[in-house]
Structures are given as C-alpha cells and as structure tokens.
C-alpha positions as CSV (number, residue, x, y, z in Angstrom):
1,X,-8.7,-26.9,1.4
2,X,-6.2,-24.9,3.2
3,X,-3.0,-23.5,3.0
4,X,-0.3,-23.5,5.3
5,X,3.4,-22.7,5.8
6,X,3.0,-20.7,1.7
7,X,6.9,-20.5,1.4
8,X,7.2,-24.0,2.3
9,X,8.3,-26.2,-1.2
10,X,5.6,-28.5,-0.4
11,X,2.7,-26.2,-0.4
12,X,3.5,-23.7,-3.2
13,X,0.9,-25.3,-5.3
14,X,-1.8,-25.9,-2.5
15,X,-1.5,-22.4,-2.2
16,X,-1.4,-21.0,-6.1
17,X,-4.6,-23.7,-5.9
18,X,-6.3,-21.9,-2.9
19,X,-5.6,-18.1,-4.6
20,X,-7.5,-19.6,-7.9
21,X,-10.1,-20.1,-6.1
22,X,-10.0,-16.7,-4.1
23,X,-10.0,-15.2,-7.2
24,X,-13.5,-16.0,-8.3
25,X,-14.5,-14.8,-5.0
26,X,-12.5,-11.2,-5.2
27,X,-13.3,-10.9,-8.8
28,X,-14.7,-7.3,-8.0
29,X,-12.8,-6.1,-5.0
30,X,-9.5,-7.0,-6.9
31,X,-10.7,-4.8,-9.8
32,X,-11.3,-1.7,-6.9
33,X,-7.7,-2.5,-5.7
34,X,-6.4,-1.9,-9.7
35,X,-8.5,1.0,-10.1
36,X,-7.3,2.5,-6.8
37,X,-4.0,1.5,-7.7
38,X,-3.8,3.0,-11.3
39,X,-5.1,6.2,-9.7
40,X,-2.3,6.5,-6.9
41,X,0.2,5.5,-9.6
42,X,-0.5,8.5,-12.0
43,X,-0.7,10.9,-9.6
44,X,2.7,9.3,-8.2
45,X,4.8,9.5,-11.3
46,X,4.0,12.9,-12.4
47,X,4.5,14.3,-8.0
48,X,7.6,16.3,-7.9
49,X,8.1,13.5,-4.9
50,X,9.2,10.8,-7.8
51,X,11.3,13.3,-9.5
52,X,14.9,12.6,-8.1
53,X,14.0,8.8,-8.6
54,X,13.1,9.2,-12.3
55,X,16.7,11.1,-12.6
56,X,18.8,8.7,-10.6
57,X,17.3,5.8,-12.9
58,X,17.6,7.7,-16.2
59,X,21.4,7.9,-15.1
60,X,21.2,3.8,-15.1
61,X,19.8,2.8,-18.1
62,X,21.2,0.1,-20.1
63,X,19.2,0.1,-23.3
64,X,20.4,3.2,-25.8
65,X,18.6,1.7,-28.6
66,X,15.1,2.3,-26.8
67,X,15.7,4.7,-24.3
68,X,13.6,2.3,-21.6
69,X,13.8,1.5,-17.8
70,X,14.5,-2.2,-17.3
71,X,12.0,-4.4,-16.2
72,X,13.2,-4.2,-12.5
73,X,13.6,-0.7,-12.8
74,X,10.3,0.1,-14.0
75,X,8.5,-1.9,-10.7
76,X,10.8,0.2,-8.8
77,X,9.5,3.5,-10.2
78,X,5.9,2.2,-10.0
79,X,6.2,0.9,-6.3
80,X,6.8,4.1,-5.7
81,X,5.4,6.3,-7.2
82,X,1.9,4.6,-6.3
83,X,3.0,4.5,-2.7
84,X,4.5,8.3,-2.4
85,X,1.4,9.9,-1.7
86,X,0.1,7.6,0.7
87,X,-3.4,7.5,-0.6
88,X,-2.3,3.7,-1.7
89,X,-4.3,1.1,0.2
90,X,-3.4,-0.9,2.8
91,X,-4.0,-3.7,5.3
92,X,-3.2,-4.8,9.3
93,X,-2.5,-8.5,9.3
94,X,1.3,-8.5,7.6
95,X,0.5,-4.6,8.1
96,X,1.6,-3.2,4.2
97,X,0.8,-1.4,1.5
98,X,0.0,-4.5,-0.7
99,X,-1.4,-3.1,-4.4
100,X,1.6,-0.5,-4.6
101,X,4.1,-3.5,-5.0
102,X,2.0,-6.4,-6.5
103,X,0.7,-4.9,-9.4
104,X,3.8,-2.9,-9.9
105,X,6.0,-5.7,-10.3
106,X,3.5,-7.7,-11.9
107,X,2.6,-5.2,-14.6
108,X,6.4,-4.4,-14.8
109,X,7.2,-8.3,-15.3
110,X,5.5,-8.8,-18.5
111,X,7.2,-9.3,-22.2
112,X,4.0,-11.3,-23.5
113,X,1.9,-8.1,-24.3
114,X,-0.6,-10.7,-24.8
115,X,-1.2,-11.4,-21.3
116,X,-4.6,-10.3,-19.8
117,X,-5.6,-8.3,-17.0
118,X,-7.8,-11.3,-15.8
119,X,-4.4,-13.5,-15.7
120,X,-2.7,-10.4,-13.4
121,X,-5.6,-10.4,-11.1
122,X,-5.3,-14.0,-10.7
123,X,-1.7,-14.0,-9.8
124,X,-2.0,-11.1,-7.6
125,X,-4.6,-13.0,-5.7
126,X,-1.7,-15.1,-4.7
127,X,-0.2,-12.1,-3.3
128,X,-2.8,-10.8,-1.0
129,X,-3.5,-14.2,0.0
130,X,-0.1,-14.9,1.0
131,X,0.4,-12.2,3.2
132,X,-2.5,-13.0,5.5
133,X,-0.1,-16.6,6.1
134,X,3.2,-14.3,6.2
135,X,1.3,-11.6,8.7
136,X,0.0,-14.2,11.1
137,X,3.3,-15.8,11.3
138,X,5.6,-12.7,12.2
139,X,3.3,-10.0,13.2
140,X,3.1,-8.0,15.4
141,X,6.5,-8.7,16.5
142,X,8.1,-8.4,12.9
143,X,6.4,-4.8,13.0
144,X,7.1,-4.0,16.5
145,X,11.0,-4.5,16.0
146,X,10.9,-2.0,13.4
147,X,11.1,-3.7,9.8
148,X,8.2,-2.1,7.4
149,X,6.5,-5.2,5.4
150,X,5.9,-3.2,2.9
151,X,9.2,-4.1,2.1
152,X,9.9,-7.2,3.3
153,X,6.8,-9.2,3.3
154,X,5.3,-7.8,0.6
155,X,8.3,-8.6,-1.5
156,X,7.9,-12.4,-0.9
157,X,4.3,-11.7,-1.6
158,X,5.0,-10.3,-5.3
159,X,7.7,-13.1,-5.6
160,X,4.7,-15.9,-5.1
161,X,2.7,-13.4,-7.6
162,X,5.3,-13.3,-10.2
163,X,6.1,-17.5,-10.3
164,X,2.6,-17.8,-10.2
165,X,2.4,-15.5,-13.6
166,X,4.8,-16.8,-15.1
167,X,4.6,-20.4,-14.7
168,X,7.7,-21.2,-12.3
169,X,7.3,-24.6,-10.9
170,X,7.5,-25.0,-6.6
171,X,11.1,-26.0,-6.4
172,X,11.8,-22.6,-9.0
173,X,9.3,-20.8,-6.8
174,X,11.1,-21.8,-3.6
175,X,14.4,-20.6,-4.6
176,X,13.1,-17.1,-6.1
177,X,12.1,-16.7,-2.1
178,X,15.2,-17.7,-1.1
179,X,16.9,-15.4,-3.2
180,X,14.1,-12.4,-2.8
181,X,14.7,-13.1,1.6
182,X,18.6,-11.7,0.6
183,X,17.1,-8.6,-0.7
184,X,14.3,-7.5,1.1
185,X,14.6,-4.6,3.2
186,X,12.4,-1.3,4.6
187,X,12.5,0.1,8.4
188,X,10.6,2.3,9.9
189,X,13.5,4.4,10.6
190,X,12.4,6.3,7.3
191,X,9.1,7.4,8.2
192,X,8.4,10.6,8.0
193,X,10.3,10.9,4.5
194,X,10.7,10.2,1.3
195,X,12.7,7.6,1.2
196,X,10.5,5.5,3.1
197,X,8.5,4.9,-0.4
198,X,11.7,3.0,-1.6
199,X,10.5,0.3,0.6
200,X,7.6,0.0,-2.0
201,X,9.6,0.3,-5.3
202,X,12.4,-1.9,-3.8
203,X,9.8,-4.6,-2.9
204,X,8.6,-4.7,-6.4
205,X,12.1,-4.6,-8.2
206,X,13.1,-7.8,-5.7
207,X,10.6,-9.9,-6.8
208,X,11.3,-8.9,-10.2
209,X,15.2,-9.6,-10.2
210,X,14.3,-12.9,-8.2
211,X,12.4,-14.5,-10.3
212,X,14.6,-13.6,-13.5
213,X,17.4,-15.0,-11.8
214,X,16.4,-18.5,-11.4
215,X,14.7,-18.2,-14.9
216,X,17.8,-17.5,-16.5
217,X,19.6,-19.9,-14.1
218,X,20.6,-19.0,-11.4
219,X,21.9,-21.5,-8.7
220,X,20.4,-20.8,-5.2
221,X,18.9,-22.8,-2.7
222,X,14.9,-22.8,-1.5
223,X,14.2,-20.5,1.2
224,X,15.0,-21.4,4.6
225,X,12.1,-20.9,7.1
226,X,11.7,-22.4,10.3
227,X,14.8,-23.1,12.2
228,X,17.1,-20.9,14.2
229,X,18.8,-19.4,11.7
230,X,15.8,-19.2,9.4
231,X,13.5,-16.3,7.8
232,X,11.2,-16.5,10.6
233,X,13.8,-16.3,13.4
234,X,15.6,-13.7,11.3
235,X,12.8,-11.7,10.9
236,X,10.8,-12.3,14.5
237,X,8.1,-14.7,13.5
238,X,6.5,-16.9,16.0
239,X,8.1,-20.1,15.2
240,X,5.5,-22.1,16.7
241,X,2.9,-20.9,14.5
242,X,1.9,-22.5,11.3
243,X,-1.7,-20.7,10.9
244,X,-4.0,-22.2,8.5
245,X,-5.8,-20.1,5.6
246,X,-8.7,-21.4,3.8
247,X,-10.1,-19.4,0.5
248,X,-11.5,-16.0,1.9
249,X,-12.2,-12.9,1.1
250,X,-10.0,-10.0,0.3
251,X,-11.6,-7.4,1.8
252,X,-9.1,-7.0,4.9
253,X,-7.6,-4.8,2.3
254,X,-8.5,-1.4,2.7
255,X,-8.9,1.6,0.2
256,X,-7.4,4.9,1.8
257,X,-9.6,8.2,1.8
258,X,-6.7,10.5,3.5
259,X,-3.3,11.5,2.2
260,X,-1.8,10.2,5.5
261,X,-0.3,7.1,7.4
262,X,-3.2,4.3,7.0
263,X,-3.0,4.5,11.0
264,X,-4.9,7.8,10.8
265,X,-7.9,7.3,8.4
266,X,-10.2,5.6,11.4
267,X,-9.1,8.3,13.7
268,X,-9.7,11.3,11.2
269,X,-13.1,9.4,10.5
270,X,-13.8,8.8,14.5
271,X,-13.7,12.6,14.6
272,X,-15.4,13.6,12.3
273,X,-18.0,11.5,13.5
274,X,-18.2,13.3,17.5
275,X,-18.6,16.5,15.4
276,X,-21.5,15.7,13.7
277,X,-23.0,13.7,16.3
278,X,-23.3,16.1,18.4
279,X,-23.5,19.3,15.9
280,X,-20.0,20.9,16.9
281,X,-18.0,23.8,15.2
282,X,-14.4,24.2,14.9
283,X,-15.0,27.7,16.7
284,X,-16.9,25.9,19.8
285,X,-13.4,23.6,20.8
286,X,-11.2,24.5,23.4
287,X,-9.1,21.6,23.2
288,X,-9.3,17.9,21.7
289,X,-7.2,15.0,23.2
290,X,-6.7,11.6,21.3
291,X,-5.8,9.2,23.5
292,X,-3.7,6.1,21.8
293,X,-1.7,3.0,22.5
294,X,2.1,2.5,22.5
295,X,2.3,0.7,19.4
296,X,0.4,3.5,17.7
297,X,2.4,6.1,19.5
298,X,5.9,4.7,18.2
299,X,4.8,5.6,14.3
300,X,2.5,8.6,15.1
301,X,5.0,10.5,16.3
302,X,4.9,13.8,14.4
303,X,3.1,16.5,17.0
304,X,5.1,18.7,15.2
305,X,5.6,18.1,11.8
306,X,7.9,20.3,9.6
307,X,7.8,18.4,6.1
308,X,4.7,17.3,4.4
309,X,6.0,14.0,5.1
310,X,6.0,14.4,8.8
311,X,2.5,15.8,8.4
312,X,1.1,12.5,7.3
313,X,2.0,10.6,10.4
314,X,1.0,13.6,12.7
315,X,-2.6,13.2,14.3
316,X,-2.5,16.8,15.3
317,X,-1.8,18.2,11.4
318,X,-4.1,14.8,9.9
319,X,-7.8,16.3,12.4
320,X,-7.1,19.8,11.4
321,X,-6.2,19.7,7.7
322,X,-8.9,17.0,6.7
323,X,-11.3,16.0,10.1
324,X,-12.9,19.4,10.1
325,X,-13.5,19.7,6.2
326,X,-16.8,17.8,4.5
327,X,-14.9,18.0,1.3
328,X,-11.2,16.7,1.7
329,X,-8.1,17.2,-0.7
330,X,-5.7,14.7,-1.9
331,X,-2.6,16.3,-1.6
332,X,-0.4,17.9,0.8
333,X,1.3,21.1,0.0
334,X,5.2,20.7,0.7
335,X,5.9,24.2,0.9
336,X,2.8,24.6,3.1
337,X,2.8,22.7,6.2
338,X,5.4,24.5,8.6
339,X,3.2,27.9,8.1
340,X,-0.2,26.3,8.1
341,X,0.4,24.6,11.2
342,X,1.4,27.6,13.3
343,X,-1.9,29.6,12.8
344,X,-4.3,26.4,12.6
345,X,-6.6,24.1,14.6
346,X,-3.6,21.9,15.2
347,X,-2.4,23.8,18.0
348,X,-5.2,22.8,19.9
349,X,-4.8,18.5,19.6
350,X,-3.0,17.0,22.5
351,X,-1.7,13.0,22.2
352,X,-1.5,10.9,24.8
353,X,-0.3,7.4,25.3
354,X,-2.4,5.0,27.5
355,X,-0.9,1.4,27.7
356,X,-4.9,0.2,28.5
357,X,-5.3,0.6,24.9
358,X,-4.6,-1.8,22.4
359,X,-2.9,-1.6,19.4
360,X,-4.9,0.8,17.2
361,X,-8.2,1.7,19.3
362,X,-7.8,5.4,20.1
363,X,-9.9,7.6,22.5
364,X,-11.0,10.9,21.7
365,X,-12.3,14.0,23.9
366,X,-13.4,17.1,22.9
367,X,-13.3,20.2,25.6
368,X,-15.5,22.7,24.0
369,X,-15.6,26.4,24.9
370,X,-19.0,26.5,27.1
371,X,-17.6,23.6,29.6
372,X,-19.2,20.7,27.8
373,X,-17.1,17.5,27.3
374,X,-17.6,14.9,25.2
375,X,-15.6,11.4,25.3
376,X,-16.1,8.9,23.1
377,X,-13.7,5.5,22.6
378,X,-13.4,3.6,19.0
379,X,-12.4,0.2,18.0
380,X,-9.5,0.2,15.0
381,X,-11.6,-2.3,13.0
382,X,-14.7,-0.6,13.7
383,X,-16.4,0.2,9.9
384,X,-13.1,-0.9,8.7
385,X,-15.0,-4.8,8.6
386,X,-16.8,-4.1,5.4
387,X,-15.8,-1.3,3.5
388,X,-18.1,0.6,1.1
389,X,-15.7,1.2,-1.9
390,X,-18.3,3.5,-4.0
391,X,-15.4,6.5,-2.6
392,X,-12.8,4.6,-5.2
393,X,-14.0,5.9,-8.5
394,X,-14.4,9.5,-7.6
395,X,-10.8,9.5,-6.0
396,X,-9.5,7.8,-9.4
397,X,-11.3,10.7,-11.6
398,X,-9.8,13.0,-9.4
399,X,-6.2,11.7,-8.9
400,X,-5.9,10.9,-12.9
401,X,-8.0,14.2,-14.3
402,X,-4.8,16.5,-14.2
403,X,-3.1,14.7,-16.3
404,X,-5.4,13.4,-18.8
405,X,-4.3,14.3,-22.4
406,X,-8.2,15.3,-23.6
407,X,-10.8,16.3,-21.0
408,X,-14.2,15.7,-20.9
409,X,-14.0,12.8,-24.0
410,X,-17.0,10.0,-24.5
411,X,-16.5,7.6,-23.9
412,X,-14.2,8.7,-20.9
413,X,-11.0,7.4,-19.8
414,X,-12.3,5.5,-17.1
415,X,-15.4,3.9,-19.2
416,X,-12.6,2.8,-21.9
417,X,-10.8,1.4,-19.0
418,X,-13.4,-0.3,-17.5
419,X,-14.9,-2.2,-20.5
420,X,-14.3,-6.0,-21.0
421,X,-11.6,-4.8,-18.7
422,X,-10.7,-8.9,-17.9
423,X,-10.1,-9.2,-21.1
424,X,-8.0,-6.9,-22.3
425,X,-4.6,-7.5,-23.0
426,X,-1.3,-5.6,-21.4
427,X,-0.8,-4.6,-24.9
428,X,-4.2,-3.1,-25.4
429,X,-4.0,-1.5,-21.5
430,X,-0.7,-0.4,-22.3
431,X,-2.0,1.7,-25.9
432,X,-4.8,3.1,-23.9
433,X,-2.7,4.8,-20.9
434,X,-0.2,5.9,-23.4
435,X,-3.0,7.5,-26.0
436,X,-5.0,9.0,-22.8
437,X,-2.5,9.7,-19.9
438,X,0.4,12.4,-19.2
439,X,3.5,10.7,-18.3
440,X,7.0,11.8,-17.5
441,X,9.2,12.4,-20.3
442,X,10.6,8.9,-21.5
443,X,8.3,6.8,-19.7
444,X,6.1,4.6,-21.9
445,X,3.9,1.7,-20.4
C-alpha cells in the first residue's frame, strides 16, 4: 500500500490507513520525539523568550470563569515555546520543525481527558508521514523562495493529525485543509529573531481553529491542489510530481544536540570530529574556513551575530561556543553574545560560498599555527542516516530539572512519565506535569 497526493479527498483514508501502520513500526522513535518534545516545551514556557507571548495572550482571554487560554491559544503558546530554543527536532524533506507543532496542537486539541497517549502517537504518525508526501512535492523550491514549513507545511501536517484524532471524515478532513491553506504562513524573513517561533505556535493554532470550524460547521470548500491557481502553484510545488510513500520509518526525524539552526548540528559535529582526529587544541589554530553551498549560505548568514538569536544561525559563534567544548550547554546567554564574541575563537572562522557544493555538504579547513593544514569535506546526511537517540534522556533531565517542583524524588519525574506511558490518559499526563512541573503563573495543562 501506498499513499499518494495526502491532501487529495480521495486518499485521506489510504493515508490515515498507511500512518496506522507506520505507527507500529515508530512505536519507539515516536515516544523519543515526545520525550524530546516535552523537554524543549518546559524549558520553552518558563524562557524569558515566551514571556511577551504569555502577556499578549493573557490580554485575550475569553473565559473569566476559569482563567484559561483557549484551545487555539494554548497550541500557540506550546508551538512556541517548544520551538524558541531551537533545541526542538527537526527534519530536511518538507525541511521543519515537525514535534514542536504536532503534539502542540494535538495535546492542545483535546476535551476527552480520556484520550491516551498511544491514540496521540497514532495521529501524529499521520503527521510526520504526511510531510515526507508535502516535502517531496514542493521542496526545495517552496524553501528556496523563502516560505519556512514550519509554518506552512507543518500546519497541513497537524490539520491531517487533528481529523485523524478526532474522527473527521475525508470530505471534513479535506475542507479543514482548505481552510488551514488560508492561514498558514512563516518566512524566513524572521530568522534571526524571535518572532520567527510564531511560525511554530501559529502552525499549531491553524490546525486547531481548522478543524473546529468545520466541526462546528463551517461552510468551506476541500483544498484546491493541483492546478494553476492551486496550493502547489501557490506555494512552488512541482506540479508534475505525485511521489509515492509506502509505510516507512520515521527516523528522517532528527533529535537536535545544539541550541542552534538544525543546519549547524552536522557542521558543529564535523568539527569536532577534525579535532579529535587529529589531536588538535584551540590554542594550535590559526584560522578555520567552512566552506558551504548557496542554499546554506542564504540562512547562515550571521558572521556577525549581535542577538542570541542571530548567534544560532552564525557558524562562526555555533564552532566556538559549543565545537570546541566536550561538555556543551543548552542555552544561550541573551545578554552574552555581543561581548563573548569579540574576545573569542569566533574571530578566527571565515565562510565561504562554493556553488560546487550541494545543498548542505560543507567543507572545513583548519590552518594551524606550525603550517600544518588539514581539509576535510562531509556529506549533510552523513551519521544523520541512523541516529543514536540514547543523548535524548539526558537532554530531557537536564532541560526539565530547573523547574521540577521536588528534586531528586523516587520514583523520578521521568520514570513516572515513562511507565505504561501508552496508556495513560491526557487526564492522568495532565495531573502528573501539574503535581511535578513549574509552570508560568495561570497555565495549567
């Protein structure tokens, strides 16, 4: 079986089919994406990043009897908040940051607390499924002309979650895309700063409002795809393509190590790796150029950077601050960057842009101080194939250990988490953050 074509009426339900079945295969590897997920969303709501969104939607809400966000408001708080310190995972066929919005909206969705976290894994597996179809129809020209899928693909990606959830039939399902492709948005015009985490947030929120729409009966008509006025012209598909996706794995989704732009994690790691190779010292380098393509050129643009947000797309800041450390933080230091920069390593990366690289490969030569050189090239995908996610726990402990209400308990937070977690219900998962984890004031799960 295959799917093809996912937003097409017809094939709704071949595909919601095919993701079933994906799900018993990704089983595990969707439980690392929640974990990794739940992590980057703690440590997201209680950033000073997510502040003046908290504020701004505290000013909106509608309820006075319980003092809560809406359901669409809430996704849009958790989209972003899990995506804001860019330690979210990601993946390079639709080219998003896929867990950030599809378990936002899809924990933010749900009234029937008696829901389990086994049915939201399986309607998330529609998700990711969905944008490896939706990446290999518009990519890379979608990306290239400057739209983020974070917030557009992935939002028809949580839309196809969310019917899936909550039982929406295909021609319901069609028309929640239809109405979700008049909201989407995210450009790559806002990277480099916060706002470009509303891309997340507003992705989630979409699918959210979408689906509620046609459930409380809305009129709108299914989503228009091919044709010249159609989402894939719209958005610079390739209208000849109708790839074909049979149940695979999930694992070209990949867990971030680095606080930085999902471009960067090979490259940091690629460095790292000349160093030890051949036993070299920060104090033994003269200079280090990284040689990259165009593509990667027009979003690592940062030489530079003065804001912690320009740092995380700056390959000059990114080797410094975490290539020549064994032990890495997770954060960076707003008020630290501009200084740290002037008197560090940094000074001594040059970029370069060779158009006989492709895409993501990069190139990287070390000059060191007694005349020796060292060049060494590295495929993007290379290690990235199969990805050892044993890193994923320890990055949880330490993303969520801040704000954990009693430390050192047995059983842990974690262990509570992790038993019979399939079975748990959103109402039990919900009791255990709020009894065990910090949140900002008036946010209950």
């Amino acid at each position: 079986m295959g799917s093809s074509l996912v937003l097409d009426k017809s094939t709704i339900k071949e595909h919601f089919l095919l993701a079933e079945q994906c799900y018993q295969r990704n089983e595990h590897i969707l439980f690392s994406f929640f974990q990794d997920w739940l992590g980057c969303l703690i440590a997201g709501l209680n950033s000073p990043i997510t502040k003046p969104l908290i504020q701004s939607l505290q000013s909106f809400k509608n309820n006075a009897v319980t003092n809560q966000y809406s359901t669409a408001d809430k996704a849009m708080l958790f989209g972003f908040s899990s995506h804001c310190l860019e330690l979210d995972d990601s993946e390079f066929i639709s080219e998003t940051h896929p867990s950030s919005v599809l378990f936002s909206a899809l924990f933010s969705s749900i009234n029937d607390k008696t829901i389990t976290i086994k049915e939201i894994f399986m309607s998330a597996s529609v998700g990711y499924l969905s944008l490896i179809t939706l990446g290999k129809q518009l990519n890379p020209n979608h990306y290239e002309k400057g739209w983020h899928g974070t917030g557009t693909l992935t939002s028809l990606a949580a839309t196809l979650a969310l019917c899936h959830l909550h039982k929406l039939n295909s021609d319901s399902t069609s028309r929640s895309l239809g109405i979700t492709s008049n909201l989407i948005s995210g450009l790559h015009m806002n990277f480099g700063t916060e706002a470009k985490f509303l891309a997340a947030g507003r992705a989630a929120a979409n699918a959210i409002l979408a689906t509620d729409l046609i459930k409380n009966g809305m009129e709108a008509k299914p989503i228009q795809y091919t044709g010249p006025k159609g989402f894939q012209a719209m958005f610079n598909g390739k209208s000849h393509l109708t790839p074909k996706v049979t149940a695979n794995t999930f694992s070209f989704v990949k867990a971030k190590h680095f606080p930085v732009c999902h471009c960067l994690d090979p490259i940091i790691f690629s460095f790292k790796e000349i160093l030890k190779m051949n036993e070299i010292c920060k104090n033994q380098i003269k200079l280090v150029e990284v040689h990259i393509s165009e593509y990667s050129r027009s979003i690592l643009n940062f030489d530079n950077p003065k804001t912690s947000q320009e740092a995380k797309f700056s390959i000059p800041y990114s080797l410094s601050e975490f290539g020549l450390k064994d032990n890495s933080h997770l954060f960076i230091n707003k008020n630290e960057v501009r200084n740290n920069f002037e008197t560090s390593f940094a000074k001594k990366i040059r970029v370069f842009t060779d158009n006989k690289i492709c895409k993501m490969d990069h190139k990287i030569i070390i000059h060191c101080l007694n005349s020796k050189v060292i060049k060494k090239s590295f495929s993007f995908d290379r290690g990235f194939k199969v990805q050892n996610r044993d890193f994923i726990l320890p990055k949880v402990n330490q993303l969520i250990s801040p704000y954990l209400k009693v430390k050192n308990s047995n059983p842990s937070f974690l262990q509570k988490l992790n038993s019979n977690i399939k079975d748990l219900s959103i109402r039990n998962f919900n009791d255990l953050i709020n009894e065990n984890i910090k949140l900002p004031d008036h946010l209950i799960f």
